[in-house]
N, C-alpha and C positions, 0 to 999 in steps of 0.2 A: 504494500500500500504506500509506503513511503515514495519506491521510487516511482509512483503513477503520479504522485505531489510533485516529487521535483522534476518529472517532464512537463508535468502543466506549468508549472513556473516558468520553468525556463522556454517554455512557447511551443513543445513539439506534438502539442495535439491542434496546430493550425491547419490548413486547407493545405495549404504547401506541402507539409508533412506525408499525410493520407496515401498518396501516392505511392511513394518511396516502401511506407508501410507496409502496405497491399501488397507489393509485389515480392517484396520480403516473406511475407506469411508465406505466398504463394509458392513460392520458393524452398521455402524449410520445409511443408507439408508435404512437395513432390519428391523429396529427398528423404523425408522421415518414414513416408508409408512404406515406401518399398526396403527399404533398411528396416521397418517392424517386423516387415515378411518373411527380410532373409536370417535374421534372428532367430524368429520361432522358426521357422525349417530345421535350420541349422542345431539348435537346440531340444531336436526332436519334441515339439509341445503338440498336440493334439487338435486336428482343423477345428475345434469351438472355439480356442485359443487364437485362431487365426482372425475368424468370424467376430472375438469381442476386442482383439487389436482395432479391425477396422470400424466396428460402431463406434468404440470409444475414442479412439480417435483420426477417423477419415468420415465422421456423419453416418448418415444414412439411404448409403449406396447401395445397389440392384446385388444384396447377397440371398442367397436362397438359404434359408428357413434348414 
């Protein structure tokens, strides 16, 4: 919580900012699902394992049930 204060201080939730932001998340996301993938594979963990990697964190993408 602190450091979401000293970003707003210091200006980096302006209009200008968002962009940069965006494309960052964007970025870390395409790089992290698939490195959660090759992790559990790798780690022998069991496809439900696979399945609540990606709800929990890739949303709620076309996974079958």
């Amino acid at each position: 919580m602190i450091a979401v204060q000293d970003a707003w201080k210091a200006g980096l939730f302006r209009r200008e900012h968002w962009l940069p932001n965006v494309v960052s998340g964007v970025i870390v996301g395409v790089v992290a699902l698939p490195l959660a993938f090759a992790i559990a594979l790798t780690t022998l963990l069991p496809p439900f394992a696979l399945k609540w990697l990606c709800r929990r964190y890739g949303g709620d993408g076309p996974l079958p049930d």
